[in-house]
HTML snippet that shows the backbone in 3Dmol.js (N, CA, C, O; Angstrom):
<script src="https://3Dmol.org/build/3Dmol-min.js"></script>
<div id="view" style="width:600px;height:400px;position:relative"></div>
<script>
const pdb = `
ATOM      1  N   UNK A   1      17.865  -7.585   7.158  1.00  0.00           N
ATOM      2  CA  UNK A   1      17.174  -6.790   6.142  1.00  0.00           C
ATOM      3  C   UNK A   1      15.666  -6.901   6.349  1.00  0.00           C
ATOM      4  O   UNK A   1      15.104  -7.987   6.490  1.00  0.00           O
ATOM      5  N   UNK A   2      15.243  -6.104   6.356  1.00  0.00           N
ATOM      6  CA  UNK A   2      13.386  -5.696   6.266  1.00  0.00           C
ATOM      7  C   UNK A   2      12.874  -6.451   5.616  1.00  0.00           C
ATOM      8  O   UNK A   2      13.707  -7.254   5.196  1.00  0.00           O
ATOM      9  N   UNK A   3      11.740  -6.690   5.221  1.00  0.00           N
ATOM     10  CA  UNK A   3      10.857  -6.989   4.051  1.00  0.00           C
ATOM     11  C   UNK A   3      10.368  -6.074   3.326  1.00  0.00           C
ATOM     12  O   UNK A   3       9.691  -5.163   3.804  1.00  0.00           O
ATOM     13  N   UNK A   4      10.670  -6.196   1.937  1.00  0.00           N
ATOM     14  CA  UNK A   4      10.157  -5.067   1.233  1.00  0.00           C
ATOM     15  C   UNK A   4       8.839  -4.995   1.278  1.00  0.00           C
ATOM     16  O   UNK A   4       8.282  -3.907   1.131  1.00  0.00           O
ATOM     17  N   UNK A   5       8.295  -5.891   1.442  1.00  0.00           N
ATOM     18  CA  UNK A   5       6.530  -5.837   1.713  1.00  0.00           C
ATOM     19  C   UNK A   5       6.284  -5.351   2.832  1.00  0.00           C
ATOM     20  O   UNK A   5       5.090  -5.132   3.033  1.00  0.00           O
ATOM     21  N   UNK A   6       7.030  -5.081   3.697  1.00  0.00           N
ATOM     22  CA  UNK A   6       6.452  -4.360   4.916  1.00  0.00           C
ATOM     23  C   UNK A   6       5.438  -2.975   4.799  1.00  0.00           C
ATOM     24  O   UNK A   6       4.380  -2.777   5.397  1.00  0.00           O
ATOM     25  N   UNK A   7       6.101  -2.145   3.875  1.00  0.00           N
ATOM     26  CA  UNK A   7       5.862  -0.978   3.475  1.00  0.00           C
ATOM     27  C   UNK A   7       4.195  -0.938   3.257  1.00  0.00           C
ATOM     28  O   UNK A   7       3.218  -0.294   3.641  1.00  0.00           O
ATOM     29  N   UNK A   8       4.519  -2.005   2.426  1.00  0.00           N
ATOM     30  CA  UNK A   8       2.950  -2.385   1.760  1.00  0.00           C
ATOM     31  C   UNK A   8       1.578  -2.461   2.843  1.00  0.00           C
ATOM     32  O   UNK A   8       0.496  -1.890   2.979  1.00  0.00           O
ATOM     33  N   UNK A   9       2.602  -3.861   3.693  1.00  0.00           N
ATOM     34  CA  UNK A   9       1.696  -4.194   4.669  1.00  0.00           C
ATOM     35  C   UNK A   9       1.000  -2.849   5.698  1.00  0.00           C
ATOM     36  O   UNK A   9      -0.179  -2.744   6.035  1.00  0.00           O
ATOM     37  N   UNK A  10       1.737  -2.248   5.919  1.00  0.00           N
ATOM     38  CA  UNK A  10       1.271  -1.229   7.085  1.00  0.00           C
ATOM     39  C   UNK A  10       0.877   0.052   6.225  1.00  0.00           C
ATOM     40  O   UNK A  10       0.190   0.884   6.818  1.00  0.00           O
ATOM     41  N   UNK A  11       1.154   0.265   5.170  1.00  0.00           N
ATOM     42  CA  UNK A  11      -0.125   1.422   4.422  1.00  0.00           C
ATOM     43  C   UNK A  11      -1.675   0.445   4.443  1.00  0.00           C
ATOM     44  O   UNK A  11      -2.795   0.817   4.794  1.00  0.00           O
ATOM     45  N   UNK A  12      -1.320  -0.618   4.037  1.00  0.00           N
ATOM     46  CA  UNK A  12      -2.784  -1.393   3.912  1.00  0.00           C
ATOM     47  C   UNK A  12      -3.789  -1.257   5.264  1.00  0.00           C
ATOM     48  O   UNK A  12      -4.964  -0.892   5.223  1.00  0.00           O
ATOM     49  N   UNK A  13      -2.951  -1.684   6.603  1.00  0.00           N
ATOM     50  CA  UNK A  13      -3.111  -1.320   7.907  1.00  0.00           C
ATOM     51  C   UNK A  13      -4.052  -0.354   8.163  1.00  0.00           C
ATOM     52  O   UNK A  13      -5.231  -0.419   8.512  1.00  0.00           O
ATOM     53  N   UNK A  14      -3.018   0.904   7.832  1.00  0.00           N
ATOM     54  CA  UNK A  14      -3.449   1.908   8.072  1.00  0.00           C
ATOM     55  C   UNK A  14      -4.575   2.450   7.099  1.00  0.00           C
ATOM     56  O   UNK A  14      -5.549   2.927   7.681  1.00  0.00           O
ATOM     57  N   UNK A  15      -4.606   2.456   5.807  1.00  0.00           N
ATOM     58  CA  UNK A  15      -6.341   2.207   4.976  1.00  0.00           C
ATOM     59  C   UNK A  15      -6.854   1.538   5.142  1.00  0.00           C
ATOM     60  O   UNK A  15      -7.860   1.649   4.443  1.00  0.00           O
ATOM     61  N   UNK A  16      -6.897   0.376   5.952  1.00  0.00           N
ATOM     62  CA  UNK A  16      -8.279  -0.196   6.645  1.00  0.00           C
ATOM     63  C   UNK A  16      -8.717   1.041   7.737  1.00  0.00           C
ATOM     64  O   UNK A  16      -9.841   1.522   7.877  1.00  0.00           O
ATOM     65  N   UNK A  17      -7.534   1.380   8.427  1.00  0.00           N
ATOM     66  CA  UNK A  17      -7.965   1.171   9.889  1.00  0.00           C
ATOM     67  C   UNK A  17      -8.819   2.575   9.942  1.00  0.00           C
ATOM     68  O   UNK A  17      -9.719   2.944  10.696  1.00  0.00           O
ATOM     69  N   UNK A  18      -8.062   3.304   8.655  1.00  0.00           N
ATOM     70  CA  UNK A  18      -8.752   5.021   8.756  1.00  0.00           C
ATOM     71  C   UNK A  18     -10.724   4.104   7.880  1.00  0.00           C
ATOM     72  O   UNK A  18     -11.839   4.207   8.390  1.00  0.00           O
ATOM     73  N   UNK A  19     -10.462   3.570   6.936  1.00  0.00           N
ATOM     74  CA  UNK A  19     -11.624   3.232   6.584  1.00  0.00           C
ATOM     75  C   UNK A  19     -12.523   2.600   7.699  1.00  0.00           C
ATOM     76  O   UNK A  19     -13.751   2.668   7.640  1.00  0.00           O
ATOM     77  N   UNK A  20     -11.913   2.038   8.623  1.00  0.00           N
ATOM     78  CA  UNK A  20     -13.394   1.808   9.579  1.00  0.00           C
ATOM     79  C   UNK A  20     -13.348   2.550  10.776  1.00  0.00           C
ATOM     80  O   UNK A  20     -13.369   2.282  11.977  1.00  0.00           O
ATOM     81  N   UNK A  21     -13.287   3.464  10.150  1.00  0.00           N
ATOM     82  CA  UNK A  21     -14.067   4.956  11.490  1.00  0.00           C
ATOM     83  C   UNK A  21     -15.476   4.785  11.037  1.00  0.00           C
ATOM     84  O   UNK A  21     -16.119   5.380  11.902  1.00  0.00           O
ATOM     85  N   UNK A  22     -16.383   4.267  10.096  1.00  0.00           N
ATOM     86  CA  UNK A  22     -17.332   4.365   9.388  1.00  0.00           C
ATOM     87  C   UNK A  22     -18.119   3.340   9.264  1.00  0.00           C
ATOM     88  O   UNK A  22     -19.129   3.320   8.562  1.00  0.00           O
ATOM     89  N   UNK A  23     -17.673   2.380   9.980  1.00  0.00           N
ATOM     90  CA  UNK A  23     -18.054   0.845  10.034  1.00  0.00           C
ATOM     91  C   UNK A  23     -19.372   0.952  11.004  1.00  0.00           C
ATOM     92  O   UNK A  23     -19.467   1.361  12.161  1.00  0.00           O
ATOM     93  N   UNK A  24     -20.371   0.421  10.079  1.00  0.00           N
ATOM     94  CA  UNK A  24     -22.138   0.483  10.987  1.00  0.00           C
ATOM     95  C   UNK A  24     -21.845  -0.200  12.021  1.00  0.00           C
ATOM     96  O   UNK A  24     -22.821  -0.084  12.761  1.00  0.00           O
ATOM     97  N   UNK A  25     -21.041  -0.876  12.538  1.00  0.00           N
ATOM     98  CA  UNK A  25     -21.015  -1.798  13.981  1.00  0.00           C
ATOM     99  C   UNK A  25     -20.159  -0.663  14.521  1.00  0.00           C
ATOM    100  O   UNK A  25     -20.248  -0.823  15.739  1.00  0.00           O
ATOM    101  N   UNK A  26     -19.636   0.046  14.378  1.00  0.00           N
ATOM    102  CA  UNK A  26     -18.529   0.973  14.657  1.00  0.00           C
ATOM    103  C   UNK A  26     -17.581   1.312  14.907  1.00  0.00           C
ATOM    104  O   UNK A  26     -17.330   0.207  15.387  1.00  0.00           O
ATOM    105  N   UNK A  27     -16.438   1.995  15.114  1.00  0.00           N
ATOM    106  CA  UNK A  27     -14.857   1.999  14.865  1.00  0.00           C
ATOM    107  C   UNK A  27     -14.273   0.845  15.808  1.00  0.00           C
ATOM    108  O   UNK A  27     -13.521   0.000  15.323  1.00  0.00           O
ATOM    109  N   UNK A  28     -14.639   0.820  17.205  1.00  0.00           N
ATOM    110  CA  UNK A  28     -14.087   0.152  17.904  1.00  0.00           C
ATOM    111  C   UNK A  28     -13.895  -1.653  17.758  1.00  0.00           C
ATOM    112  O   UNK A  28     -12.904  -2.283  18.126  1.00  0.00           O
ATOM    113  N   UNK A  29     -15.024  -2.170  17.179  1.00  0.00           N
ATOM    114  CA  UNK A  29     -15.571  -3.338  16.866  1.00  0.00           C
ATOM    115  C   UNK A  29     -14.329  -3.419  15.356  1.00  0.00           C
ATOM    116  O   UNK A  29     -13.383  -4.185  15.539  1.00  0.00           O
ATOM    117  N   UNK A  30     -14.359  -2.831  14.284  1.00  0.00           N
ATOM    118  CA  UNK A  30     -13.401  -2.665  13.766  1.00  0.00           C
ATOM    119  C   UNK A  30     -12.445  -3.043  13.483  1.00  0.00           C
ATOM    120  O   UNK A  30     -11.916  -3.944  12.832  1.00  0.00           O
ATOM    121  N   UNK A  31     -12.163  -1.940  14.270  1.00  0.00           N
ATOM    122  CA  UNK A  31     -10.408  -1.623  14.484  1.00  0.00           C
ATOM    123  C   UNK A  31      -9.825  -3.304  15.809  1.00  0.00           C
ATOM    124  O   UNK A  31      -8.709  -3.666  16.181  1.00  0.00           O
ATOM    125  N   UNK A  32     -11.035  -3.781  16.065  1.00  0.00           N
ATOM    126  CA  UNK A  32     -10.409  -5.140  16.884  1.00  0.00           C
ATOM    127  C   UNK A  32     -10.178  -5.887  15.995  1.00  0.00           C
ATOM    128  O   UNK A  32      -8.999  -6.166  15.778  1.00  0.00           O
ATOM    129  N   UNK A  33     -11.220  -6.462  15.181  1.00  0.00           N
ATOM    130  CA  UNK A  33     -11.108  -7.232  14.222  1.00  0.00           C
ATOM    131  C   UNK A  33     -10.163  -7.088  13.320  1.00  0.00           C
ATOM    132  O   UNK A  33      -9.433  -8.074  13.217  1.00  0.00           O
ATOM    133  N   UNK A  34      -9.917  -6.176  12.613  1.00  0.00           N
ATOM    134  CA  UNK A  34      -8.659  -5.689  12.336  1.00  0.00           C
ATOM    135  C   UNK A  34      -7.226  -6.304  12.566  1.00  0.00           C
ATOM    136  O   UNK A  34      -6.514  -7.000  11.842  1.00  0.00           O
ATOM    137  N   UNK A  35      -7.001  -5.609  14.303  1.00  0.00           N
ATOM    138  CA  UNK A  35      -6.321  -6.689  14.719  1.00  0.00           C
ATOM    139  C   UNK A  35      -5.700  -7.835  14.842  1.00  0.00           C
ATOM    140  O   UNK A  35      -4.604  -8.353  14.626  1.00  0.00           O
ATOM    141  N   UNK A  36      -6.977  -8.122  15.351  1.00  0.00           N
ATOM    142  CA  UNK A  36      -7.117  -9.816  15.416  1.00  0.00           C
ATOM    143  C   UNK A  36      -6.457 -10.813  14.217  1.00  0.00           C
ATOM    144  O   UNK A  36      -5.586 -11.662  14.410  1.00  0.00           O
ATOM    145  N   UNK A  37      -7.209 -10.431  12.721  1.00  0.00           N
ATOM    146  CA  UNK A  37      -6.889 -10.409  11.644  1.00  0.00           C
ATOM    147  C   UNK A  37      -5.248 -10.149  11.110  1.00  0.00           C
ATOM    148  O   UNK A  37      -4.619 -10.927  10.393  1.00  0.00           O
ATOM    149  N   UNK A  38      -4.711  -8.742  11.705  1.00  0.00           N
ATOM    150  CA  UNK A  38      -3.298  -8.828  11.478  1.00  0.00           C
ATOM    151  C   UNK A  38      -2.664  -9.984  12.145  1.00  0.00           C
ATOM    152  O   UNK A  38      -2.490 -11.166  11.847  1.00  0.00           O
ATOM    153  N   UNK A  39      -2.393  -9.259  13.112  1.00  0.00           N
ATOM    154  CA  UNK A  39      -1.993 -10.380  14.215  1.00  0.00           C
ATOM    155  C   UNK A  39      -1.970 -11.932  13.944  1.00  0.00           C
ATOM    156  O   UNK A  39      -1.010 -12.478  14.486  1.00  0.00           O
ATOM    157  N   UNK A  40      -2.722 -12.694  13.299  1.00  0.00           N
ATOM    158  CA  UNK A  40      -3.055 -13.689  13.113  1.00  0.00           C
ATOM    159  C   UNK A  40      -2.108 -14.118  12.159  1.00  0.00           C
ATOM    160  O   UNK A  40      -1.527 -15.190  12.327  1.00  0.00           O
ATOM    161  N   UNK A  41      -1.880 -13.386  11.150  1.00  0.00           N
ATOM    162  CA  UNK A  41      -1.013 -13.487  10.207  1.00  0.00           C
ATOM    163  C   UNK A  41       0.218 -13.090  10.182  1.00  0.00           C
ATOM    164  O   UNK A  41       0.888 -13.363   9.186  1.00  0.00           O
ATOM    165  N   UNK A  42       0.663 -12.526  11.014  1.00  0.00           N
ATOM    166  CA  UNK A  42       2.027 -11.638  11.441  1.00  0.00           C
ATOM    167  C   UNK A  42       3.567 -12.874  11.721  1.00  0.00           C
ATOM    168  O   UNK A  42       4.726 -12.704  12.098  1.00  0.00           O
ATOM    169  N   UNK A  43       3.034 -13.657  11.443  1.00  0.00           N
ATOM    170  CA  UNK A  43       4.398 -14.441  11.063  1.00  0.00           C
ATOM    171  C   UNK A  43       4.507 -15.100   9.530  1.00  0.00           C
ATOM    172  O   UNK A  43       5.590 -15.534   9.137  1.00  0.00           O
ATOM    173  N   UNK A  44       3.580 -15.135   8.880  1.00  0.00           N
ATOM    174  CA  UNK A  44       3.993 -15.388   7.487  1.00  0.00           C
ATOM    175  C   UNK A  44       4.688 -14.473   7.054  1.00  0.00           C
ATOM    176  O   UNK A  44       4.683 -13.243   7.105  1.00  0.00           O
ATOM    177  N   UNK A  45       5.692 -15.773   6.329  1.00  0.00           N
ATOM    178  CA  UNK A  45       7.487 -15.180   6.052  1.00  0.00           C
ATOM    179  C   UNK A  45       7.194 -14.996   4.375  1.00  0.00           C
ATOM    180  O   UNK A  45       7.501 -14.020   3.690  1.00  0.00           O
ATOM    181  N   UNK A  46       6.551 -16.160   3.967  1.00  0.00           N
ATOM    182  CA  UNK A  46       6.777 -16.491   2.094  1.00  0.00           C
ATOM    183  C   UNK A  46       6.228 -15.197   1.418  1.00  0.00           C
ATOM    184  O   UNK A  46       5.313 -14.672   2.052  1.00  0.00           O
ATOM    185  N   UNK A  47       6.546 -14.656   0.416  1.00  0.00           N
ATOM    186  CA  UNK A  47       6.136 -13.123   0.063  1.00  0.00           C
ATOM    187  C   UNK A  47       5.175 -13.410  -0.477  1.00  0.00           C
ATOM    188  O   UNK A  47       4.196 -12.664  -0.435  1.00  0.00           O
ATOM    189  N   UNK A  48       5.167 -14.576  -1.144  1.00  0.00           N
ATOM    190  CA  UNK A  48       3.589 -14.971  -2.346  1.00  0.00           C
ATOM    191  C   UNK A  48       2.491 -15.041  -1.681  1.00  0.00           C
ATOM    192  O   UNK A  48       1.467 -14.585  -2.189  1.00  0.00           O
ATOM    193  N   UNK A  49       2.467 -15.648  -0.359  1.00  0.00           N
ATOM    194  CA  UNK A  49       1.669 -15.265   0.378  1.00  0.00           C
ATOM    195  C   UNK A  49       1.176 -14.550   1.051  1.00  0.00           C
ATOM    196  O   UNK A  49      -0.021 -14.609   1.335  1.00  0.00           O
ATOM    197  N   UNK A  50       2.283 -13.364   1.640  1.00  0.00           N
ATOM    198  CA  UNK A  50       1.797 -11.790   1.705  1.00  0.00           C
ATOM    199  C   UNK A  50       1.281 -11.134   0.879  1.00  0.00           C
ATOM    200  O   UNK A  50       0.646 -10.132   1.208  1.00  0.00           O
ATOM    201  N   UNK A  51       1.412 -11.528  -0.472  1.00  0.00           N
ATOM    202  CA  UNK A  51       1.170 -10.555  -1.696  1.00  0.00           C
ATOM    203  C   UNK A  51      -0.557 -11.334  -1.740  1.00  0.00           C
ATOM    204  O   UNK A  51      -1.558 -10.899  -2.310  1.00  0.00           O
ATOM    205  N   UNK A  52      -0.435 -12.304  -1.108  1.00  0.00           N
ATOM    206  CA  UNK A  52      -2.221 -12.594  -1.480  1.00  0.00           C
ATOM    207  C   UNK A  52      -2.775 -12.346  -0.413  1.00  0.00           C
ATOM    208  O   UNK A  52      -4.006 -12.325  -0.396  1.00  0.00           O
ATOM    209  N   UNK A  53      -2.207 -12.150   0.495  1.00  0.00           N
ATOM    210  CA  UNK A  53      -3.031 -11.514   1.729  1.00  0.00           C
ATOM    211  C   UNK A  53      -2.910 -10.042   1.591  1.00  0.00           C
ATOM    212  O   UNK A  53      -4.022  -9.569   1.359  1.00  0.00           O
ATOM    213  N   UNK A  54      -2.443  -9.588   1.618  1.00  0.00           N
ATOM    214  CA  UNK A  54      -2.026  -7.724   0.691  1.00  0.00           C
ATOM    215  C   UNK A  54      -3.472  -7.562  -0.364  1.00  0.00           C
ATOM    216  O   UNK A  54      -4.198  -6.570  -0.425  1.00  0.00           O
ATOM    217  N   UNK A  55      -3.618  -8.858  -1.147  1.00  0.00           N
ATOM    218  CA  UNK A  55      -4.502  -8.574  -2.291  1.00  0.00           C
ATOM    219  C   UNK A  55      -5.907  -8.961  -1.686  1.00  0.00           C
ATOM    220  O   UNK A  55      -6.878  -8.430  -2.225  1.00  0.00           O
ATOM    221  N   UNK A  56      -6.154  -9.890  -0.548  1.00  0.00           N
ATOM    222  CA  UNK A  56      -7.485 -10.096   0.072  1.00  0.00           C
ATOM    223  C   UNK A  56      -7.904  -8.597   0.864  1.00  0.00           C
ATOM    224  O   UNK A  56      -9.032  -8.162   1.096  1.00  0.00           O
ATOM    225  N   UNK A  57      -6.545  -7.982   1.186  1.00  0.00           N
ATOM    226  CA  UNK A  57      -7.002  -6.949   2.041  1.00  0.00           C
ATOM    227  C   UNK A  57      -7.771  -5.746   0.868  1.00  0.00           C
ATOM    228  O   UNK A  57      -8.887  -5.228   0.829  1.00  0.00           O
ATOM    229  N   UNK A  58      -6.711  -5.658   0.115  1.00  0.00           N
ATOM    230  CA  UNK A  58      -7.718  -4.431  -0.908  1.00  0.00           C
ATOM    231  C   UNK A  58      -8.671  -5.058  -1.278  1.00  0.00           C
ATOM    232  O   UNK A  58      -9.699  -4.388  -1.181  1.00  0.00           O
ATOM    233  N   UNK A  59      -8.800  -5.906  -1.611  1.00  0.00           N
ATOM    234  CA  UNK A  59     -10.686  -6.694  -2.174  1.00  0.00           C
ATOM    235  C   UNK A  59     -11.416  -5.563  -1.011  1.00  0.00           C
ATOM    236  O   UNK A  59     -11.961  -4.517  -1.365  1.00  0.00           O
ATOM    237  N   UNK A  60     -11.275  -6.096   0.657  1.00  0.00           N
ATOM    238  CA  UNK A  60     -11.873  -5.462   1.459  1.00  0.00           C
ATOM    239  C   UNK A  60     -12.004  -3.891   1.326  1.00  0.00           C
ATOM    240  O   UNK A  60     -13.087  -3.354   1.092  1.00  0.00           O
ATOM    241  N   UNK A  61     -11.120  -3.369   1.450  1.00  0.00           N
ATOM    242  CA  UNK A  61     -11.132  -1.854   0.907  1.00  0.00           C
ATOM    243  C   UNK A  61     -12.291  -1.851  -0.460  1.00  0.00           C
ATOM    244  O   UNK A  61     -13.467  -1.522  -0.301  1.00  0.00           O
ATOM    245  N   UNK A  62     -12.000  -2.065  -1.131  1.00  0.00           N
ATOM    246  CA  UNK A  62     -12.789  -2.164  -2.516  1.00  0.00           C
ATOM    247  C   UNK A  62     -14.330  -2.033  -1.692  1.00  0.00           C
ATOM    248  O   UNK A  62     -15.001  -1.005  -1.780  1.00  0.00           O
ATOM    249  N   UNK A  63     -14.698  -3.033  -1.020  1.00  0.00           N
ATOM    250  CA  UNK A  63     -15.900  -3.836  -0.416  1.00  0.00           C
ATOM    251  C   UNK A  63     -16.597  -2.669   0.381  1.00  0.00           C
ATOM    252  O   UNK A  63     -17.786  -2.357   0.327  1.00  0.00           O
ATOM    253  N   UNK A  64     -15.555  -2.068   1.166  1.00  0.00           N
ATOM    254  CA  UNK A  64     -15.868  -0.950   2.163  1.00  0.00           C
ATOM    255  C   UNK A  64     -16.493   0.152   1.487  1.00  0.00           C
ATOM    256  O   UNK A  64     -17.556   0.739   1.686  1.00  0.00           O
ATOM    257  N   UNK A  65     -15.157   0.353   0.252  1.00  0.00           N
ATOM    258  CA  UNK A  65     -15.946   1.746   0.303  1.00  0.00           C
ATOM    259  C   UNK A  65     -17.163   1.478  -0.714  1.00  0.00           C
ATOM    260  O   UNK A  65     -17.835   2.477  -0.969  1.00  0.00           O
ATOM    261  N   UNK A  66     -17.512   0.377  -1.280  1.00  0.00           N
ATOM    262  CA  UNK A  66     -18.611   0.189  -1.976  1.00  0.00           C
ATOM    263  C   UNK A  66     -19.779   0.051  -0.968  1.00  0.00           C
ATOM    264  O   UNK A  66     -20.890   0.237  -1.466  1.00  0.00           O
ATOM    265  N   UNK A  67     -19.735  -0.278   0.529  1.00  0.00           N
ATOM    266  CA  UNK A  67     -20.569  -0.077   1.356  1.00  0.00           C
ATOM    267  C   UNK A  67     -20.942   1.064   2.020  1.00  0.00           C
ATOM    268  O   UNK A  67     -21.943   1.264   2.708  1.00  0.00           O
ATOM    269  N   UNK A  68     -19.871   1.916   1.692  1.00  0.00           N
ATOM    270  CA  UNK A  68     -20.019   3.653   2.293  1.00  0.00           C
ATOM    271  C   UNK A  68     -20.672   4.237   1.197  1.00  0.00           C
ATOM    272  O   UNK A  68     -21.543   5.049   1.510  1.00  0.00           O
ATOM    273  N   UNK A  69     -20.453   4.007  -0.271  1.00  0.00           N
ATOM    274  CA  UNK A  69     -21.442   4.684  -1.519  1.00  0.00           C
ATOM    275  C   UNK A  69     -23.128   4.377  -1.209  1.00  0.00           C
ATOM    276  O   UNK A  69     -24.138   5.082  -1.234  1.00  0.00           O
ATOM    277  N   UNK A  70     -22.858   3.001  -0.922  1.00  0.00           N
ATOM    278  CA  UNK A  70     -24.308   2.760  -0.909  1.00  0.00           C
ATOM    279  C   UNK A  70     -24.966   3.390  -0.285  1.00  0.00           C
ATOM    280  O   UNK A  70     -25.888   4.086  -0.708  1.00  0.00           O
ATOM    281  N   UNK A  71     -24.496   3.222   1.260  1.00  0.00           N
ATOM    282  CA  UNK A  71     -24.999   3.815   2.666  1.00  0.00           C
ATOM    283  C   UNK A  71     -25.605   5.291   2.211  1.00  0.00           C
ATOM    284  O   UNK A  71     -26.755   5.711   2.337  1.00  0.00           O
ATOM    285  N   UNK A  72     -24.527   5.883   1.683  1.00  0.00           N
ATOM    286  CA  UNK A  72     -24.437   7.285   1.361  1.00  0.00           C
ATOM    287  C   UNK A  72     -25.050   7.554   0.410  1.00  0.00           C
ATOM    288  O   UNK A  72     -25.519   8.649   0.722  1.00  0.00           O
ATOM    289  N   UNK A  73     -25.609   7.196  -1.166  1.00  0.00           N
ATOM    290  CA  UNK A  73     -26.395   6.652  -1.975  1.00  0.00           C
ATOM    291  C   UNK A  73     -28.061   6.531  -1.088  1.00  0.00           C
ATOM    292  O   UNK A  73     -28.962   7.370  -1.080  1.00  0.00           O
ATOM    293  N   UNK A  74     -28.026   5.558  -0.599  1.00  0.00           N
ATOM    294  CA  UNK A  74     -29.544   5.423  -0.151  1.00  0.00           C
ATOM    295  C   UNK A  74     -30.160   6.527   0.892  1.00  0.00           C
ATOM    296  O   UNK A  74     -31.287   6.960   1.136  1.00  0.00           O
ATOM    297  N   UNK A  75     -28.923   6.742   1.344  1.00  0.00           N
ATOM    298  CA  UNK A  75     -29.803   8.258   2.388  1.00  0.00           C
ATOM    299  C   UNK A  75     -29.904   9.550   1.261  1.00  0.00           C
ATOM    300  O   UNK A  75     -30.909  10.214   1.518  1.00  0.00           O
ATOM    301  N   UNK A  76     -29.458   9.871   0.568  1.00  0.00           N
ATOM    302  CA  UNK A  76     -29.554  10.802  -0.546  1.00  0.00           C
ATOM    303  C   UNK A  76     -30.783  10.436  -1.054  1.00  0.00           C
ATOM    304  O   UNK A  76     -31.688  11.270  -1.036  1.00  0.00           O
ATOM    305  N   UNK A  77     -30.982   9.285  -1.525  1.00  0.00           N
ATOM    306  CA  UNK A  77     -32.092   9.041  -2.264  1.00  0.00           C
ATOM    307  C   UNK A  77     -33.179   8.913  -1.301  1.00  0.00           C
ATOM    308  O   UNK A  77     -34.277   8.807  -1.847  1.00  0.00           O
ATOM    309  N   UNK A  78     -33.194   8.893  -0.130  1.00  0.00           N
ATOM    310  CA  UNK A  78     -34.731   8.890   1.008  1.00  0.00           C
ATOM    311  C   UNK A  78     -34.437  10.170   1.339  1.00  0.00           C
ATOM    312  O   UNK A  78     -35.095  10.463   2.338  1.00  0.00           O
ATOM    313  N   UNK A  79     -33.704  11.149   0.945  1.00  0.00           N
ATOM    314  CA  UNK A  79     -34.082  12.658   1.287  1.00  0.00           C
ATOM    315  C   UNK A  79     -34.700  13.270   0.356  1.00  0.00           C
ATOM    316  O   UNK A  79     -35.681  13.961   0.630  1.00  0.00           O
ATOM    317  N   UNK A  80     -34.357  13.167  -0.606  1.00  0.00           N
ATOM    318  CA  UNK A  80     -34.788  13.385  -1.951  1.00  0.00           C
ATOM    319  C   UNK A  80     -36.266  13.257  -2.830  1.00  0.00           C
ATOM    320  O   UNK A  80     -37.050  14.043  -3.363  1.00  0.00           O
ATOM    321  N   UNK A  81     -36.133  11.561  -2.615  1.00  0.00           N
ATOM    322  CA  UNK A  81     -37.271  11.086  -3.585  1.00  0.00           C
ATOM    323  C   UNK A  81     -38.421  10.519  -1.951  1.00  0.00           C
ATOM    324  O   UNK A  81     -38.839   9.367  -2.061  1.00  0.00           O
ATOM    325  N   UNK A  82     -38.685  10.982  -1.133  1.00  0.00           N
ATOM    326  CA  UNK A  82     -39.043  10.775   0.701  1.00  0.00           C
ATOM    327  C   UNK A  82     -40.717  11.335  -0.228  1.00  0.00           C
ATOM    328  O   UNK A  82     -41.717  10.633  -0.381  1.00  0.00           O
ATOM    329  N   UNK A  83     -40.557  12.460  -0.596  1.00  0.00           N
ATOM    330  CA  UNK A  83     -41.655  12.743  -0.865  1.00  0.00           C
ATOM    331  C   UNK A  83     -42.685  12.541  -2.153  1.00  0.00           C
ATOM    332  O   UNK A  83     -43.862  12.903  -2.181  1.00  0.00           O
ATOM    333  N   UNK A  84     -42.061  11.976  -3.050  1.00  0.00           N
ATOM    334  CA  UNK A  84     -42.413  11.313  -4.325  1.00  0.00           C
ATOM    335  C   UNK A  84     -42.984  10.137  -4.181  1.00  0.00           C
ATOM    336  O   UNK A  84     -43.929   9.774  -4.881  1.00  0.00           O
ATOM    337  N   UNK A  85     -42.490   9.476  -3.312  1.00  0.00           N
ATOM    338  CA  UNK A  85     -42.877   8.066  -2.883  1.00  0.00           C
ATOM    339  C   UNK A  85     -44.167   8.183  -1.778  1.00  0.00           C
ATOM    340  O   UNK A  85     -44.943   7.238  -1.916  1.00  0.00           O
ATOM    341  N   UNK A  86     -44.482   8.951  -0.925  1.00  0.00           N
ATOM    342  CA  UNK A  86     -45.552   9.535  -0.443  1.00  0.00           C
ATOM    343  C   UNK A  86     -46.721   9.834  -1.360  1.00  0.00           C
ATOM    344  O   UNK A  86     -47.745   9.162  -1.235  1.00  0.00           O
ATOM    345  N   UNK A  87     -46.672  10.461  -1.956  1.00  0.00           N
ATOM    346  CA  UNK A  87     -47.723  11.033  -2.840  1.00  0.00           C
ATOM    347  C   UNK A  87     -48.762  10.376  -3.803  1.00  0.00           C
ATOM    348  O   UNK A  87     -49.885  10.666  -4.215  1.00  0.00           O
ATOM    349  N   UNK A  88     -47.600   9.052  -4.021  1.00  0.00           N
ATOM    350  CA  UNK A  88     -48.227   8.384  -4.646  1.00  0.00           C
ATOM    351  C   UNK A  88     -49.406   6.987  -4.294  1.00  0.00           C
ATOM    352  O   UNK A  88     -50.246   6.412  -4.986  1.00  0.00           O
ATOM    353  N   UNK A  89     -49.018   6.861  -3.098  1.00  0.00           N
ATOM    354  CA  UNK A  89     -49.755   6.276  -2.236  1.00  0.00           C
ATOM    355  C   UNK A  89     -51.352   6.745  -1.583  1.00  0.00           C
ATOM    356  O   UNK A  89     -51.909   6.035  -0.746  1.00  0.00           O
TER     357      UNK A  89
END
`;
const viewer = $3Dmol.createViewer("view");
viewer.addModel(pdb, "pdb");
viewer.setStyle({}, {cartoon: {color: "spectrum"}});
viewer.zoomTo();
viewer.render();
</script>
């Protein structure tokens, strides 16, 4: 029989892995670490402990895309306010 957490595990996978196409070091750097990271863990059997590694991984998600708002956030705001901040100087 499977693990019912499997399911879990490899959507999580796969929303990291689409989330770091976007990663300032960049996809490739990533998507290793990533890896590395699964992999590392790919024999824990106990579910309580998948379920907290499942839950460290969305923290990260959480983390990401709060680093893509920003990113995306601060270039909006230096296109924007670029010339306000000039003027006053």
């Amino acid at each position: 029989m499977a693990n019912p957490l499997r399911n879990e595990v490899v959507n999580l996978y796969k929303n990291l892995l689409h989330l770091g196409r976007e990663y300032p070091k960049g996809a490739e750097y990533f998507r290793a670490h990533l890896k590395a990271a699964f992999l590392k863990n790919k024999d824990v059997k106990d579910p309580e402990k998948i379920k907290q590694l499942i839950a460290r991984g969305e923290f990260v998600i959480k983390e990401l895309e709060a680093l893509y708002y920003l990113r995306k956030y601060r270039a909006m705001k230096q296109r924007y306010y670029e010339d306000e901040e000039n003027k006053h100087c």
